[in-house]
C-alpha beads as a LAMMPS data file, in Angstrom:
LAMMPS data file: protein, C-alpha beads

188 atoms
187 bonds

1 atom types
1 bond types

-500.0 500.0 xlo xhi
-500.0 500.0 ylo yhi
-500.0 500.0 zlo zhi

Masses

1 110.0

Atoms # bond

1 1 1 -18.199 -13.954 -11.237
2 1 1 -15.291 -11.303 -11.636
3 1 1 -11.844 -12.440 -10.942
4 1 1 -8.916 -10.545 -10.602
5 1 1 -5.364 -12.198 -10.507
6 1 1 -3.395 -11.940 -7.471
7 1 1 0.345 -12.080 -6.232
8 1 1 0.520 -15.069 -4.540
9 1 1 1.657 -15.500 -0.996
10 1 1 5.592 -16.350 -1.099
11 1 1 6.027 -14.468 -4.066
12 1 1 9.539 -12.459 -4.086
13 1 1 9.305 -8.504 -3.889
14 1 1 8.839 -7.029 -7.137
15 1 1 11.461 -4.180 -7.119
16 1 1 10.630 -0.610 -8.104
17 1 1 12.652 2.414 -8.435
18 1 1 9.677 5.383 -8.423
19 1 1 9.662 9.311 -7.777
20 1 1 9.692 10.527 -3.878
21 1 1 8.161 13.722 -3.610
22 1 1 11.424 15.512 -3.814
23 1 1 11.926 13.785 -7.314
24 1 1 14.754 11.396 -5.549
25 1 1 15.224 7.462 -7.094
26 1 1 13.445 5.222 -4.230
27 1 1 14.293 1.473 -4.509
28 1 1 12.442 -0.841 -2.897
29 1 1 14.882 -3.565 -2.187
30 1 1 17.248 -0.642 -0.890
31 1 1 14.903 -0.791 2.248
32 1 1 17.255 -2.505 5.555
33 1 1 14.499 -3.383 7.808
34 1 1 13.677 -6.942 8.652
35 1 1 9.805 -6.219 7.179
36 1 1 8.364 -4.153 4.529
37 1 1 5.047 -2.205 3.575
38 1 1 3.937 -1.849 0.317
39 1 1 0.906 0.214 0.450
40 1 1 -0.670 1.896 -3.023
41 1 1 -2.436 4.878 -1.396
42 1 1 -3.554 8.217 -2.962
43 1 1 -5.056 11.434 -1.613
44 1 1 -8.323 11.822 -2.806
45 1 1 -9.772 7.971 -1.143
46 1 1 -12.317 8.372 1.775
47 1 1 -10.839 5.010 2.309
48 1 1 -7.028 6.239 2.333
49 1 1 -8.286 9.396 4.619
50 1 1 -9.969 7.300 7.517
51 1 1 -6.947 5.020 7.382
52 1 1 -4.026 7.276 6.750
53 1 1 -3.706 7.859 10.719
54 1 1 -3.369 4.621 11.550
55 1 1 -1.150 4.033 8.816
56 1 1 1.065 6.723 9.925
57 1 1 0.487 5.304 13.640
58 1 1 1.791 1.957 12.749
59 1 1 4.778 3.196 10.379
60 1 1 6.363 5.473 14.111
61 1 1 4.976 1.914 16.038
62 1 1 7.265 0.009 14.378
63 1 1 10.120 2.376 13.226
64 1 1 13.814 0.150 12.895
65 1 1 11.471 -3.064 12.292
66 1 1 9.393 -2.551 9.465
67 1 1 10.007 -0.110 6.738
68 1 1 6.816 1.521 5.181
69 1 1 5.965 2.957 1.622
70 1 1 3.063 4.504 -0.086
71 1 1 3.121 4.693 -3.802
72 1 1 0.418 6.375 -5.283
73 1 1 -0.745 4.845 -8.544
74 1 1 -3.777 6.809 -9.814
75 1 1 -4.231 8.594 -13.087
76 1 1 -3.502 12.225 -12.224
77 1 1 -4.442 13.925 -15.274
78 1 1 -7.909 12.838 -15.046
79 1 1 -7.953 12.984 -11.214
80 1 1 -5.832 15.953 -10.182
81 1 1 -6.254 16.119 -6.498
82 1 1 -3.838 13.062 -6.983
83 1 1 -1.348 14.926 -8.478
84 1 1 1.921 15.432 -7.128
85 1 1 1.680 18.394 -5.842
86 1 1 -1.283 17.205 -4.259
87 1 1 0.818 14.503 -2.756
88 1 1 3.173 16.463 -1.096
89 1 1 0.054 18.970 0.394
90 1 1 -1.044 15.149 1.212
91 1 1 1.637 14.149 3.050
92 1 1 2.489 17.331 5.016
93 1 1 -1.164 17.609 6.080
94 1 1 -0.657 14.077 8.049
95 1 1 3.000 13.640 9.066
96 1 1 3.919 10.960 6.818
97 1 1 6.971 9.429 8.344
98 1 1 7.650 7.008 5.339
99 1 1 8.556 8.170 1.835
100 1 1 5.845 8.633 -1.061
101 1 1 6.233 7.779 -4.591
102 1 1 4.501 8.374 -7.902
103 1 1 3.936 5.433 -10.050
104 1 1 3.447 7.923 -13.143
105 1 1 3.104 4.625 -15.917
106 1 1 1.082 2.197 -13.563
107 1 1 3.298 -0.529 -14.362
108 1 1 4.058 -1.163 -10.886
109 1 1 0.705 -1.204 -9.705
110 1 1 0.101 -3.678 -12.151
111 1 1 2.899 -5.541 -11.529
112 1 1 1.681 -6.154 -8.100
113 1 1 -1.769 -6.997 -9.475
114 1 1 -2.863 -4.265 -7.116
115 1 1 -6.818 -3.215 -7.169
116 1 1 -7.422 -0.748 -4.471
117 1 1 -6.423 2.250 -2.593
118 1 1 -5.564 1.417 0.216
119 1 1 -3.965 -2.043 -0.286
120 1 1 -0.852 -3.397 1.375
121 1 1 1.547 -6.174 0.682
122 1 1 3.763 -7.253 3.591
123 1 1 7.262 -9.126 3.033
124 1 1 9.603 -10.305 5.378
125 1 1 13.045 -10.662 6.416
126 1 1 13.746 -12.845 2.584
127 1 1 11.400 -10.218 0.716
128 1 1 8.914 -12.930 0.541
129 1 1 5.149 -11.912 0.481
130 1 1 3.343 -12.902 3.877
131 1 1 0.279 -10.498 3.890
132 1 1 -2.082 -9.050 1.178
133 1 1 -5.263 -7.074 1.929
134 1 1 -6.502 -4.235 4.116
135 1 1 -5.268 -1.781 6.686
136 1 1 -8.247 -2.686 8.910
137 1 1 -11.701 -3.941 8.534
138 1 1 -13.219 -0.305 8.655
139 1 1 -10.637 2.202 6.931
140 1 1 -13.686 4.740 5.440
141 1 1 -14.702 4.974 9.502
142 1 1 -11.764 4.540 12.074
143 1 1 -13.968 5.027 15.165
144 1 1 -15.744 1.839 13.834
145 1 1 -12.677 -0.213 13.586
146 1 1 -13.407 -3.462 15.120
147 1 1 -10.254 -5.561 13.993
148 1 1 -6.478 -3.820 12.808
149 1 1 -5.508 -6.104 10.519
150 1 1 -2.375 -4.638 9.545
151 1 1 -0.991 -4.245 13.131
152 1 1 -1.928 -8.274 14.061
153 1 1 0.159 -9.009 11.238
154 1 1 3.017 -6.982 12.171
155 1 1 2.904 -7.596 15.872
156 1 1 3.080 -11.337 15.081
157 1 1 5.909 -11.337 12.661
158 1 1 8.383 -8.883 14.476
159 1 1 8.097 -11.606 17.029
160 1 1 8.910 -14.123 14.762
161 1 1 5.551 -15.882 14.560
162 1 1 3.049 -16.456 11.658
163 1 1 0.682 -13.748 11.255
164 1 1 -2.741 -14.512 12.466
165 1 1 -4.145 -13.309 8.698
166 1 1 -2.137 -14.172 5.607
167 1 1 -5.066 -12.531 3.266
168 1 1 -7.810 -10.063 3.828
169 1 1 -9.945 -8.423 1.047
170 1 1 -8.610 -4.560 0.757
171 1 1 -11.316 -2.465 1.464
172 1 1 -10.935 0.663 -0.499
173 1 1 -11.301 2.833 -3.805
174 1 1 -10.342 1.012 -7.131
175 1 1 -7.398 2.597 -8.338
176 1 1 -7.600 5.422 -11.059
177 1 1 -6.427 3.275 -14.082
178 1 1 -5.218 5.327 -17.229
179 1 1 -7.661 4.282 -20.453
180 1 1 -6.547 0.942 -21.982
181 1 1 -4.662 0.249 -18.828
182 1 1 -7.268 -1.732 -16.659
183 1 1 -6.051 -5.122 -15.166
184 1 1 -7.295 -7.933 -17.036
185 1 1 -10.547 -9.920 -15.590
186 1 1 -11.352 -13.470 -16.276
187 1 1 -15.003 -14.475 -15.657
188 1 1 -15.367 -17.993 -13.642

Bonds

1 1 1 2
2 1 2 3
3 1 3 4
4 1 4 5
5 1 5 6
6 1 6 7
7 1 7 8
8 1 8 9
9 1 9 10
10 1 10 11
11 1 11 12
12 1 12 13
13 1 13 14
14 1 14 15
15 1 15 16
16 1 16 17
17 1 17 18
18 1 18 19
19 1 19 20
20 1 20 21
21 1 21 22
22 1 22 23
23 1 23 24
24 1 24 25
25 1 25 26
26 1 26 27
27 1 27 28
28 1 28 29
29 1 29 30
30 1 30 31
31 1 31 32
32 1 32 33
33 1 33 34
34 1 34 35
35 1 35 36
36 1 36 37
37 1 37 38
38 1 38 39
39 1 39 40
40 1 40 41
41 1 41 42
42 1 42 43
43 1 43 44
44 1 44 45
45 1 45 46
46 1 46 47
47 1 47 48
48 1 48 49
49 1 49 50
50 1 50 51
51 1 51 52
52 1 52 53
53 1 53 54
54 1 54 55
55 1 55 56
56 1 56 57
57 1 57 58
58 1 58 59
59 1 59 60
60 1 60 61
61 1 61 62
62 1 62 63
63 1 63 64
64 1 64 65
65 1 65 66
66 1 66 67
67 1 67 68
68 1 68 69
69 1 69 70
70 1 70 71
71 1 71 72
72 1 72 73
73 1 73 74
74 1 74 75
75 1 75 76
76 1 76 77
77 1 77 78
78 1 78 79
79 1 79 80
80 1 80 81
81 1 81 82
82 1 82 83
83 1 83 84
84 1 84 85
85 1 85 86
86 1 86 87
87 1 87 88
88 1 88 89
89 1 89 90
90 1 90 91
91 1 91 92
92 1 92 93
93 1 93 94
94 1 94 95
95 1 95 96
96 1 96 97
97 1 97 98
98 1 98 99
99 1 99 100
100 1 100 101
101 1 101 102
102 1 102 103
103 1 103 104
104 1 104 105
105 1 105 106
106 1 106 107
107 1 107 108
108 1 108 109
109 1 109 110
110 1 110 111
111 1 111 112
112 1 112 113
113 1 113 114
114 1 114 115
115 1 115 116
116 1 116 117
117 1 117 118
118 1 118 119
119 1 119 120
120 1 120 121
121 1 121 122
122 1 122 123
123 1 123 124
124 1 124 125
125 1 125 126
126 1 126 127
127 1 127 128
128 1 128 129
129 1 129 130
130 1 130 131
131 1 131 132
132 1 132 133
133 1 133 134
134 1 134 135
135 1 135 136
136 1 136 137
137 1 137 138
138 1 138 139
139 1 139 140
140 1 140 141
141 1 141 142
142 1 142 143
143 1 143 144
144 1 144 145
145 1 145 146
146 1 146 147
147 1 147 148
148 1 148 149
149 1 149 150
150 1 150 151
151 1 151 152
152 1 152 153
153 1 153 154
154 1 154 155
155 1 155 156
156 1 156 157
157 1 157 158
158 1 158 159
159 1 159 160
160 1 160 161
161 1 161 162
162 1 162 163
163 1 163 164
164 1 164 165
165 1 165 166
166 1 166 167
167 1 167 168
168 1 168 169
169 1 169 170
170 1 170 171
171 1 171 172
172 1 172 173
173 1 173 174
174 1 174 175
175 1 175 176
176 1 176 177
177 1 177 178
178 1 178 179
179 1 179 180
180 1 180 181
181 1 181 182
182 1 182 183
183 1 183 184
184 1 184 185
185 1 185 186
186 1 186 187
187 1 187 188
């Protein structure tokens, strides 16, 4: 079997400074909000598409609370509807109330040992990692949602409880790696 490493739950924000789509520095320790959103998105993902709603849904739901940002990680050059003027066409087409960034080398994607498109990591008050996984258990189909992940954990931890789900497989599009820069596997 195929195993991918993960960041572990508890593990301390990795910080970034990336590209909005107005070419401004975005830091993401410089975020006040008591909780954070990391989500590696893109524009071409069915996945991303059935979700982004919801995503922007949640980001206006909990505006002053939890601070939300996309960062889109794919290889551009070989998948130009990712591009970044794609990403701002992207972003205007669905509201996007959170800023976007451009992780032009990957390193940050990789840093957060991030697979998938959509895939979100949650920290809290101490930039500590409490979730890791999906938007919701149906993002390709959002009239078949059954359970919103995303939102049970926020709900909980604005109101200062555990989250009901620390960990939930993302469900999405593997992200657009750049040859030679694939994650590394181990087989067990």
């Amino acid at each position: 079997m195929l195993q991918y490493d993960q960041l572990s739950l508890g593990a301390g924000l990795i910080e970034a400074e990336l590209p909005d789509l107005s070419g401004q520095t975005v830091r993401l320790s410089a975020f006040g909000e008591p909780f954070l959103v990391v989500m590696f998105i893109c524009n071409h993902c069915p996945y991303v598409k059935g979700s982004i709603r919801e995503i922007v849904a949640l980001a206006e739901k909990y505006r002053g609370k939890v601070a939300f940002v996309g960062i889109n990680p794919n290889d551009y050059e070989r998948y130009p509807e990712d591009s970044p003027e794609a990403m701002q066409t992207f972003a205007t087409a669905h509201n996007f109330n959170f800023p976007y960034l451009l992780d032009r080398t990957q390193a940050i994607a990789k840093a957060y040992k991030a697979l998938r498109t959509p895939e979100v990591f949650v920290f809290d008050q101490s930039r500590k990692l409490r979730y890791h996984g999906r938007v919701n258990d149906a993002p390709k189909d959002p009239s078949s949602v059954r359970e919103h992940t995303l939102d049970l954990v926020l709900a909980a931890l604005v109101q200062g409880q555990e989250p009901p789900v620390t960990e939930a497989n993302a469900i999405g599009c593997t992200i657009k790696w750049k040859p030679g820069n694939e994650p590394s596997v181990t087989i067990g």
